[in-house]
C-alpha positions as CSV (number, residue, x, y, z in Angstrom):
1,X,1.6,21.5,-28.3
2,X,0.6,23.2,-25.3
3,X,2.4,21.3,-22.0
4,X,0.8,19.5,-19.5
5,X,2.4,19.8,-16.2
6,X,1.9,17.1,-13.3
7,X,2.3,18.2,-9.3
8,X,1.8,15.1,-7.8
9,X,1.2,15.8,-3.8
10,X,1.4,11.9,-2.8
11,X,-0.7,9.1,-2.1
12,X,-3.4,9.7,-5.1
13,X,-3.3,13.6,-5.3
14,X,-2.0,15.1,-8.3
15,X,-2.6,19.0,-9.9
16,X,-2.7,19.4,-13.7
17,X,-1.6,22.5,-14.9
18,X,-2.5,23.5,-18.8
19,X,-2.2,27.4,-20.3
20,X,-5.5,26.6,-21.7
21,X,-7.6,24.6,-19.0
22,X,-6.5,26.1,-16.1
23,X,-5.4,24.3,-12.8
24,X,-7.2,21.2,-12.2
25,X,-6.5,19.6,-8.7
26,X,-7.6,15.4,-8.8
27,X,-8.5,13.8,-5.0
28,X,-6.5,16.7,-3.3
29,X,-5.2,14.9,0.0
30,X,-3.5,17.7,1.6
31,X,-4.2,18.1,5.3
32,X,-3.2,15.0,6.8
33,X,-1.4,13.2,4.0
34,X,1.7,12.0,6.1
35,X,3.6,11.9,2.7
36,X,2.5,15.3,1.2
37,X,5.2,18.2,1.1
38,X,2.6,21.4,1.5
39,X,-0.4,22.7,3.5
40,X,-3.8,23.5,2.4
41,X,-3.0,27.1,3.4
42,X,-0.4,26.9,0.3
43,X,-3.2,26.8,-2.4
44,X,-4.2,30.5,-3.5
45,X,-5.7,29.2,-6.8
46,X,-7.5,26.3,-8.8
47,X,-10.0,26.2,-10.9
48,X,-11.4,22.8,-11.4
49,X,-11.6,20.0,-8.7
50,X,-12.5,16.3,-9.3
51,X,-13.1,13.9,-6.7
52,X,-13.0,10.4,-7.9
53,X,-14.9,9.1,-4.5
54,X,-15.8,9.8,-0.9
55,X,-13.0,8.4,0.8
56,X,-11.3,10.7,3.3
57,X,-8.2,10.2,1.4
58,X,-9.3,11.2,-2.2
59,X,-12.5,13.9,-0.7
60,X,-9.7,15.3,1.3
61,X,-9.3,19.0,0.7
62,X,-11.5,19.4,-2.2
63,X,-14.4,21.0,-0.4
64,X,-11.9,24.0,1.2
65,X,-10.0,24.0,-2.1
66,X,-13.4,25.0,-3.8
67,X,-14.6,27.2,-1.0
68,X,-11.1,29.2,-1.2
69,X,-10.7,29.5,-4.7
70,X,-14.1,29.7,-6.2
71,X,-13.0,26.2,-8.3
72,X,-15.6,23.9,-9.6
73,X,-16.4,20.6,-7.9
74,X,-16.5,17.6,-10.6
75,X,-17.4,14.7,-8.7
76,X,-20.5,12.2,-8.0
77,X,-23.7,13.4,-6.8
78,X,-23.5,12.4,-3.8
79,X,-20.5,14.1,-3.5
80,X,-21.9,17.1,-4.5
81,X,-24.9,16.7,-2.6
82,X,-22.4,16.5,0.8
83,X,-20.9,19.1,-0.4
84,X,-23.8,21.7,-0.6
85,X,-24.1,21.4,3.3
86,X,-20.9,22.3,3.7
87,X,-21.2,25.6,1.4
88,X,-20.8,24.3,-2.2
89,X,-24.2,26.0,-3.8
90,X,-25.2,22.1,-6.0
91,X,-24.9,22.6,-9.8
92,X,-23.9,26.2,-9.5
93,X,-20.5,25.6,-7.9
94,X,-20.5,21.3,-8.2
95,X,-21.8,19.6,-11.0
96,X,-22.6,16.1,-10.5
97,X,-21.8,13.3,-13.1
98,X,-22.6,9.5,-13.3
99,X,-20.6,6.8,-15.2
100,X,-20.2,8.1,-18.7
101,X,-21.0,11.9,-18.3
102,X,-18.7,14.1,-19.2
103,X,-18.0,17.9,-18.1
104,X,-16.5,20.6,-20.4
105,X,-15.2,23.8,-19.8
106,X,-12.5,26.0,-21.5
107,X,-11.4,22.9,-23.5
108,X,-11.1,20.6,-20.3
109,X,-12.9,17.9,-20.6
110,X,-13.7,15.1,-17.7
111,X,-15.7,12.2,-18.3
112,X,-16.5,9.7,-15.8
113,X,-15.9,6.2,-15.9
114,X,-16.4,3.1,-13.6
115,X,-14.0,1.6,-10.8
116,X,-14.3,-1.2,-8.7
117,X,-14.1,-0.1,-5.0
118,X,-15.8,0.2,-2.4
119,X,-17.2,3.7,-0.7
120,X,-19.3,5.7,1.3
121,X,-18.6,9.2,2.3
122,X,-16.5,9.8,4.8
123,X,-16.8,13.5,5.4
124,X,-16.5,15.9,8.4
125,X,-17.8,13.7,10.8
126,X,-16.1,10.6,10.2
127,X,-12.8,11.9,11.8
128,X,-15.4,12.4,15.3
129,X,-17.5,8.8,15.6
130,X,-16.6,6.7,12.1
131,X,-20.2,8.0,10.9
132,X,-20.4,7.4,7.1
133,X,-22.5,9.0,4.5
134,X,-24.4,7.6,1.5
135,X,-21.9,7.7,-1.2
136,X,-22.7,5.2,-3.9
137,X,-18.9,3.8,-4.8
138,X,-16.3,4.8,-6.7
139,X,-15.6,6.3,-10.3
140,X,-12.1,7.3,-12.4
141,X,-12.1,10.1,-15.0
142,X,-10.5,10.6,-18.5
143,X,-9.2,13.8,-18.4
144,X,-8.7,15.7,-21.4
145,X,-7.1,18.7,-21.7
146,X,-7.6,20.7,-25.3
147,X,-7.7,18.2,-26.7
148,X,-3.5,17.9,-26.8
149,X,-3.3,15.5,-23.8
150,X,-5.8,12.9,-22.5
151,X,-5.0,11.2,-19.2
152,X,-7.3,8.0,-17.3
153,X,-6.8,8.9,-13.5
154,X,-8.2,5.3,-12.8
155,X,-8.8,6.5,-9.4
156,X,-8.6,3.6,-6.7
157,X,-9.5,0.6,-8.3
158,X,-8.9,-3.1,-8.6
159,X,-8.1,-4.6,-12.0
160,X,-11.0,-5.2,-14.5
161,X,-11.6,-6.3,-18.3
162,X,-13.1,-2.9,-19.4
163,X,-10.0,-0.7,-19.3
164,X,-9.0,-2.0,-22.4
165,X,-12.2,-0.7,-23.6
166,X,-11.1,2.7,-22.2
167,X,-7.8,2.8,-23.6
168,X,-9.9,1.9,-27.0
169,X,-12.1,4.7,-26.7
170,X,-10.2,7.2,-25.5
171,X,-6.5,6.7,-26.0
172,X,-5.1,8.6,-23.2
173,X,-1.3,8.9,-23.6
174,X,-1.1,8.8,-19.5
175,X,-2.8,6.5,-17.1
176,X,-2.2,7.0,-13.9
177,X,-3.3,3.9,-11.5
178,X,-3.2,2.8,-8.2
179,X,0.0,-0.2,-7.2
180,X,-0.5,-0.6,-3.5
181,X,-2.5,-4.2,-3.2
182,X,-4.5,-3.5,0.3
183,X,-7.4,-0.9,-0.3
184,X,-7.0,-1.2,-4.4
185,X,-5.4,-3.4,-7.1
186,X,-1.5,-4.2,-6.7
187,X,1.6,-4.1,-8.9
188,X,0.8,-7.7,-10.4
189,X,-2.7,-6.3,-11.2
190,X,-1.6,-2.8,-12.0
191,X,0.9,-4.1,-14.3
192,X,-1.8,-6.1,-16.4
193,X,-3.8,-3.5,-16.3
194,X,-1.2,-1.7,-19.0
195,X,-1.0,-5.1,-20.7
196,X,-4.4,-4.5,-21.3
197,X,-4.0,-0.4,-22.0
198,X,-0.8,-0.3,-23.3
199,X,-0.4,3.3,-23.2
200,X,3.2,5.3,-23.8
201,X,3.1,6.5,-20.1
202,X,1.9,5.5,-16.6
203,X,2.2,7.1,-13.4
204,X,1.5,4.8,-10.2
205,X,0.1,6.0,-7.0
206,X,-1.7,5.2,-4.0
207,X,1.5,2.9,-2.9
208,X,4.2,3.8,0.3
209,X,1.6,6.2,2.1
210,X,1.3,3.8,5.1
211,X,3.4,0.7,6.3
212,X,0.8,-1.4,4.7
213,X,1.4,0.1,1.4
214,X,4.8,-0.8,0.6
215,X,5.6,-2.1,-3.0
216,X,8.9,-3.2,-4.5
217,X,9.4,-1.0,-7.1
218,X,12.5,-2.7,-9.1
219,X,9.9,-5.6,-9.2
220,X,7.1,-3.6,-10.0
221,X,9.1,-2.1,-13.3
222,X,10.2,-5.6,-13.9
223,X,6.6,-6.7,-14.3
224,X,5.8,-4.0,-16.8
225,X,8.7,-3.7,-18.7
226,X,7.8,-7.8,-19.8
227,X,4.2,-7.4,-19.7
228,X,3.6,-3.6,-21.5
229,X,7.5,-3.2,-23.1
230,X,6.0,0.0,-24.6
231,X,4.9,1.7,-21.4
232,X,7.3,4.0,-19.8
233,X,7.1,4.5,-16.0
234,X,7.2,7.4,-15.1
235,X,8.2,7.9,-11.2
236,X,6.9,10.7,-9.2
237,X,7.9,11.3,-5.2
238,X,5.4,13.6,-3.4
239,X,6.4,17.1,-4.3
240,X,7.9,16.5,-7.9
241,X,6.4,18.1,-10.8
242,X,6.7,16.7,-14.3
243,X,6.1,18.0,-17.5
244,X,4.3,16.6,-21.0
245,X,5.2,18.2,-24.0
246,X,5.3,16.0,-27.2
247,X,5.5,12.6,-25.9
248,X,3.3,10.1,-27.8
């Protein structure tokens, strides 16, 4: 089995790395992300970016990222469509998906699915006057890559009934989910969420960015170890990489 390695950058930012997909960046937070360790200046290569919405936290970088490296925007179209003002050429460098599309290339596969959150776009000009952009809400992805390893990113979320739907259709081995209970679901919501999934691995995010965000993590595993005993958590700090071989 080919390995699946996992740069996570902080917040909700990770970078998938597979010999066979290439180098897929997810919401790619860099510039700044108080909590990630490098620089926009630091990426030389990519070759698929998805962004799950249009917040400036989960947007972020993907729009230089693609214009630097040539890399494939996967994201909404709105997204897209923001995007091709700001040199992104639509559906020849973006492709646009809706809930349930998926996107394929070099046996990578991402397919969109529903979350529950709120959001515009929040591009360039946000950071001058607050001015938002049509963006028509949120999404997650199921990520597969050749077919070896399938991951849900569920993006920022709260909790809802149909992830056990997901988990039914798709069967990632990694979900990767939001814990910090202001602007998505938190760890008593998170951690039903793998009652409801169940899967052999987890990764939570979007938690201990800001002050607001703080979450007790000994509680947290507490919660998950009596409500999804066959989960493993696994912990990332921004920075660390982690590697999927054969887990199942």
């Amino acid at each position: 089995m080919t390995p699946l390695t996992v740069d996570f950058f902080g917040h909700s930012s990770f970078l998938f790395q597979h010999l066979s997909c290439g180098l897929v960046f997810v919401d790619p937070w860099l510039s700044g992300n108080p909590v990630c360790p490098i620089h926009l200046e630091d990426i030389q290569e990519a070759n698929i970016v998805c962004v799950s919405h249009g917040h400036r936290d989960h947007l972020g970088d993907a729009i230089p990222i693609c214009l630097k490296t040539g890399a494939m925007l996967v994201t909404t179209p709105e997204i897209a469509a923001h995007a091709s003002r700001h040199g992104i050429p639509y559906e020849k460098q973006s492709y646009g998906l809706n809930i349930g599309g998926t996107y394929r290339r070099d046996g990578f596969a991402a397919t969109m699915v529903q979350a529950f959150h709120t959001s515009e776009i929040q591009g360039r000009q946000y950071n001058v006057d607050r001015t938002l952009e049509p963006g028509s809400g949120a999404s997650g992805f199921i990520l597969d890559f050749g077919g070896e390893h399938r991951v849900y990113y569920t993006g920022d979320t709260g909790l809802f009934g149909d992830m056990k739907l997901f988990a039914e259709i798709y069967q990632p081995q990694i979900v990767i989910l939001p814990i910090g209970g202001k602007y998505t679901m938190g760890p008593r919501e998170a951690a039903k969420a793998l009652e409801l999934m169940r899967p052999p691995l987890a990764i939570p995010c979007h938690y201990d960015t800001f002050a607001n965000q703080k979450v007790d993590m000994v509680e947290f595993q507490a919660m998950v170890a009596k409500s999804s005993p066959g989960t493993k958590l696994i912990l990332l700090k921004p920075g660390d990489t982690w590697e999927m071989g054969n887990e199942q």
